[in-house]
C-alpha positions in Angstrom: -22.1 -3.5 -15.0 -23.5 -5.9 -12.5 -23.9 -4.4 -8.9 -21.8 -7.5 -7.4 -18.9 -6.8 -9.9 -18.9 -3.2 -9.0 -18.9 -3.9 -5.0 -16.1 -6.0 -5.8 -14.1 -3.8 -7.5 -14.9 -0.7 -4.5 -13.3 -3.4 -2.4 -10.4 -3.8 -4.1 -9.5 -0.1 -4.6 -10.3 0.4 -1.1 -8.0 -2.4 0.3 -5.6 -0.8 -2.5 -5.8 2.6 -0.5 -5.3 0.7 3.0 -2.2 -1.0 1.5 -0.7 2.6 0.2 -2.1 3.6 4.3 0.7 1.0 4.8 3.5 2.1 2.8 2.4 5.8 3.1 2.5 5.7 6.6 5.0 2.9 7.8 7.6 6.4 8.4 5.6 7.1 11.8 6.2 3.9 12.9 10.0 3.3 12.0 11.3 6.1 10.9 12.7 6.5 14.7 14.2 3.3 16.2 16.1 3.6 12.3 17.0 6.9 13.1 18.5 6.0 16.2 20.0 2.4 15.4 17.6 0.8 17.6 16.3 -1.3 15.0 17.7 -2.2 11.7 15.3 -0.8 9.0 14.1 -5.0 8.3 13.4 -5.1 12.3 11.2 -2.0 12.3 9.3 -2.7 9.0 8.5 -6.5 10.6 7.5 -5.1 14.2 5.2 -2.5 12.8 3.5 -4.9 10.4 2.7 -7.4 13.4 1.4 -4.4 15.1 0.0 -2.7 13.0 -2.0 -6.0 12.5 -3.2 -6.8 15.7 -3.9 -2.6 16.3 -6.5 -3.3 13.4 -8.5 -5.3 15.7 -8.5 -2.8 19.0 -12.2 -1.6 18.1 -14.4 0.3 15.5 -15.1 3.6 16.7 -13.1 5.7 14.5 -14.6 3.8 11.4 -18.4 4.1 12.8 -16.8 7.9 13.3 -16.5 8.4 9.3 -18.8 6.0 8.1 -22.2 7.1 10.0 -20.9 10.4 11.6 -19.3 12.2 8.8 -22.2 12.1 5.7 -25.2 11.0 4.8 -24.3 7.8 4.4 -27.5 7.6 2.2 -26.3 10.2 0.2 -22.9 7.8 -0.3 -23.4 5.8 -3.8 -20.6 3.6 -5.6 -19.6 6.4 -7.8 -19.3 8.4 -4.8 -16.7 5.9 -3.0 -14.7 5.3 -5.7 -14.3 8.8 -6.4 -13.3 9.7 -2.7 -11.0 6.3 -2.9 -9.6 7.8 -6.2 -8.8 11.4 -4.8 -6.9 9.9 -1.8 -4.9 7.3 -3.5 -3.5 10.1 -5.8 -2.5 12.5 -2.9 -1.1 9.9 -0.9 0.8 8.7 -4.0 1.6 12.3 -4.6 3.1 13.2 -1.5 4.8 9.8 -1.1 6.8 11.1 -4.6 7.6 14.0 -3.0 8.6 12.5 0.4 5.9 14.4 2.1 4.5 13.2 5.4 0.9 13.9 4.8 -2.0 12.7 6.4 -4.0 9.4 4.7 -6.8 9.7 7.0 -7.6 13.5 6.1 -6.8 12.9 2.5 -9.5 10.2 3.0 -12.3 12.2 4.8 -11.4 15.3 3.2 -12.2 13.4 -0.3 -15.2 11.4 1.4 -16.8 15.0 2.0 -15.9 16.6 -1.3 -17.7 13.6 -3.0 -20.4 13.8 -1.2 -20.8 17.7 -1.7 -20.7 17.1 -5.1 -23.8 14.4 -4.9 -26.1 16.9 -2.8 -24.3 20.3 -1.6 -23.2 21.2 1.4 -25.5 20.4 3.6 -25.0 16.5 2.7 -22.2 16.9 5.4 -22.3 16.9 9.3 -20.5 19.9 9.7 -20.5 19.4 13.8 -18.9 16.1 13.9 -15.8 17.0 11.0 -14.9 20.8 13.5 -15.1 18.8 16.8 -13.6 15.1 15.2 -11.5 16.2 12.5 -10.7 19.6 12.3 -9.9 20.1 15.9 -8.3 17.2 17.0 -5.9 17.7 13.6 -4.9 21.2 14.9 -4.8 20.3 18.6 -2.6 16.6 17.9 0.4 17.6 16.4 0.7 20.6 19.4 0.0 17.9 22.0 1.9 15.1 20.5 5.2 18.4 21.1 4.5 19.0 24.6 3.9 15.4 25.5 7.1 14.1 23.5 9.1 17.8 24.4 8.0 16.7 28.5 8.7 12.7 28.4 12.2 13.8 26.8 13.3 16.0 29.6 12.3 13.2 32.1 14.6 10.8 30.2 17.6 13.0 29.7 17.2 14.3 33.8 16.6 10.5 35.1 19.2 8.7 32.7 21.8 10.9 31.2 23.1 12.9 34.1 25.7 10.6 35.1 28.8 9.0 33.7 27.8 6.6 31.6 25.8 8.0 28.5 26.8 5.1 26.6 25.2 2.5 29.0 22.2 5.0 28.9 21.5 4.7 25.1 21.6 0.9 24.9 18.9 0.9 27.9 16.6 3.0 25.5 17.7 1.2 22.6 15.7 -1.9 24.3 12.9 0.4 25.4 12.7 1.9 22.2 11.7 -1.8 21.0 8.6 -1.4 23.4 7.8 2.0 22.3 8.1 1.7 18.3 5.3 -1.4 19.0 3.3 0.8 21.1 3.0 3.3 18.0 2.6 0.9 15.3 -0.3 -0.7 17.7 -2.2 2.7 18.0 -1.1 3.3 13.7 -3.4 0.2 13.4 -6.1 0.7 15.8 -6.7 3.8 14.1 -6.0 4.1 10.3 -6.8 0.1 9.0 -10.8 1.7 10.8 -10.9 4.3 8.1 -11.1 1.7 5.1 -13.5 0.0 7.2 -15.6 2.1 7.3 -15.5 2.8 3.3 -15.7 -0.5 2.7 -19.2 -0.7 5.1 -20.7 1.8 3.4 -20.2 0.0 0.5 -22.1 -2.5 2.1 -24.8 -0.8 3.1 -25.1 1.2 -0.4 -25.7 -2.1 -1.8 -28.0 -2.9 0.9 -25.7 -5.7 2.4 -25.5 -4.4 6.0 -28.5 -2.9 7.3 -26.5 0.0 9.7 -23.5 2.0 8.4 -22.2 1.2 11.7 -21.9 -2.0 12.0 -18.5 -3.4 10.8 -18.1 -7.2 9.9 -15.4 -9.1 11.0 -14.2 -10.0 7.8 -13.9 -6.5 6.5 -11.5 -5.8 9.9 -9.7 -8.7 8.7 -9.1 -7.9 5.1 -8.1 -4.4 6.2 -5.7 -5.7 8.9 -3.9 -8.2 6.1 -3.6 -5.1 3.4 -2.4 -2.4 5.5 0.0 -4.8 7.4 1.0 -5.7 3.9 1.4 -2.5 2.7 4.1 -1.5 6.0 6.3 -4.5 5.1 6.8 -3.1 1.6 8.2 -0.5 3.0 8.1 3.7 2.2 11.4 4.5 2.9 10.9 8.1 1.3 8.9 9.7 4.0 10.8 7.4 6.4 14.6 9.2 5.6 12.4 12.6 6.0 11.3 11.8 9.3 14.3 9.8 10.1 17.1 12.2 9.7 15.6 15.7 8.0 13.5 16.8 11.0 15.9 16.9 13.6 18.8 14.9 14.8 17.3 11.8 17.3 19.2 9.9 19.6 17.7 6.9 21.5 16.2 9.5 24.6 14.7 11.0 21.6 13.0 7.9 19.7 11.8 6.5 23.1 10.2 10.3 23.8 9.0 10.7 20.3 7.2 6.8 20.1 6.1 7.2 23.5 4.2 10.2 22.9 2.3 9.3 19.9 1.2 6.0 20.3 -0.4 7.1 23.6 -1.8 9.6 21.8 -2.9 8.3 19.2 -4.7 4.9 21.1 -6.2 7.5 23.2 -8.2 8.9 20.0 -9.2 5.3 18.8 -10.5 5.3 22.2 -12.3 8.1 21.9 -13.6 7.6 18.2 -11.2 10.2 17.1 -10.2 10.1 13.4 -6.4 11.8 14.0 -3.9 12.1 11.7 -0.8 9.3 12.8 1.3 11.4 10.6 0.8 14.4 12.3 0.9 12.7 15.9 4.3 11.1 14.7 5.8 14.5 13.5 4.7 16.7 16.2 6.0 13.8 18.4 9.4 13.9 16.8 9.8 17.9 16.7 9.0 18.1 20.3 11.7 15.1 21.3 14.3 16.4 18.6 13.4 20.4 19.9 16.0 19.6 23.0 18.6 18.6 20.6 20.5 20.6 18.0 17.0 22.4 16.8 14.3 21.4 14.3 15.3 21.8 10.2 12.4 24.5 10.0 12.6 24.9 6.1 11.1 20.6 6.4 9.1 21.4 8.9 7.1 24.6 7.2 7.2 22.4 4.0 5.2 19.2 6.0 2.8 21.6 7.8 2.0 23.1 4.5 0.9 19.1 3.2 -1.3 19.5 6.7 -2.8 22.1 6.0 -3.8 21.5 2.2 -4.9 17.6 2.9 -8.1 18.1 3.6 -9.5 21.2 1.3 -7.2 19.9 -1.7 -8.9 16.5 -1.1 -12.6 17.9 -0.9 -11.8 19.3 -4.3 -10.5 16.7 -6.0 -12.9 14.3 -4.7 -15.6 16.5 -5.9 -14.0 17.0 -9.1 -13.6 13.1 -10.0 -17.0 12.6 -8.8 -18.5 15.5 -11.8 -16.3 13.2 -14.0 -17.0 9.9 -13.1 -21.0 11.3 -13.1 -20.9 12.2 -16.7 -20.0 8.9 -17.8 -21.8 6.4 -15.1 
């Protein structure tokens, strides 16, 4: 098969994965103003895609993150991309079945890695930047994301809700909550669409096209921007009724407290290069701003912390595994 065909066709599956991002993970960004009536669910789905869009654009450090500080990024072949691209695309489609809020980006890097492992053991990855990016920040997030949101919610409920008029109260967040559900799909941009671009760069720089691993092109920002904005307007509304209305009951104070929360959060990690989990932000986020309420549904929250905690090792392994395949036969 000609090199340029098989470029072309890594491309496509990984736009194909940044589109599922979209879908996958459009829950984190609506699932609260639907929740709380803010927005009808057409309004949040249209807001998120226009952020989520212009988020893409916000910088490149998350993708320069994965794509030069995760592997040996001359250790990362075609076979090994579309393998890693094949692993995540099934556990995102997996858990979207199953209306699991799991995490695209570990599914991604945990798949990247496992690929890699497979190509030239363990020592093909940088185990000091997947503890101190990855690993850590995906335990520390979701506890933050509680605090922050639990914090920012007992703020709102002293400064707004303790007088006579709750109802005037709700439809002041209600507008607010416009504001904040923006806020989180900007950060959902600035830091997931940079994960397919970094695939898609090493790609490039497999082929020999780009000369450093972490350097993006424009037009790769752009193409990932289009797909996973494209991917959030068709919707997901699985993992959005999960996070909508099995976690815990939300009222406007909550959504505002909840989006608040994780898109500083999470724009605070594109900032920093971190690639965190949205989904986890999001869900920590919405625990700790439902926690005040009538209490957390612990038997979905044990179940979504289980998908947490399996991501990334389930992923290594099956990336690994569909690399041996795809080896035998190309």
């Amino acid at each position: 098969m000609a090199p340029s065909v098989i470029l072309i066709a890594i491309i496509i599956v990984a736009l194909a994965f940044e589109f599922i991002n979209g879908f996958h993970d459009t829950a984190n960004v609506v699932a609260t103003p639907i929740a709380t009536r803010s927005l009808s669910p057409y309004q949040a789905i249209i807001i998120a895609a226009i952020f989520n869009f212009i988020g893409a654009f916000m910088g490149t450090g998350v993708a320069t993150t994965i794509s030069k500080g995760l592997v040996d990024s001359t250790l990362v072949t075609h076979v090994v991309l579309i393998a890693a691209l094949a692993s995540a695309i099934s556990w995102n489609l997996l858990t979207w079945a199953l209306g699991i809020p799991s995490s695209s980006s570990h599914a991604l890097i945990g798949s990247l890695a496992g690929a890699v492992i497979a190509t030239d053991g363990f020592s093909a990855v940088k185990y000091a930047t997947l503890v101190n990016k990855v690993i850590i920040p995906m335990v520390i997030s979701p506890i933050l994301a509680f605090f922050l949101a639990l914090t920012i919610m007992l703020i709102v409920m002293r400064a707004l809700y303790n007088n006579k008029h709750p109802r005037k109260a709700n439809n002041f967040i209600r507008e607010l909550q416009v504001l904040s559900s923006s806020l989180l799909a900007l950060s959902h941009g600035s830091n997931d669409a940079q994960k397919t671009m970094s695939i898609i760069t090493l790609a490039l720089f497999s082929f020999g096209l780009v000369s450093d691993a972490a350097h993006i092109p424009v037009w790769v920002i752009v193409i990932c921007a289009l797909a996973m904005a494209l991917g959030t307007l068709s919707g997901g509304m699985k993992i959005i009724k999960t996070l909508s209305t099995r976690v815990a009951k939300l009222r406007p104070a909550n959504g505002f407290a909840a989006e608040l929360s994780s898109g500083a959060l999470i724009l605070a990690a594109s900032h920093f290069g971190l690639p965190v989990s949205t989904t986890q932000a999001a869900s920590g986020s919405i625990m700790g701003a439902g926690y005040t309420g009538k209490g957390l549904n612990w038997n979905v929250v044990r179940s979504m912390v289980t998908a947490w905690i399996l991501t990334l090792p389930v992923c290594m392994l099956l990336g690994a595994a569909i690399f041996k395949i795809l080896h035998i036969f190309w």
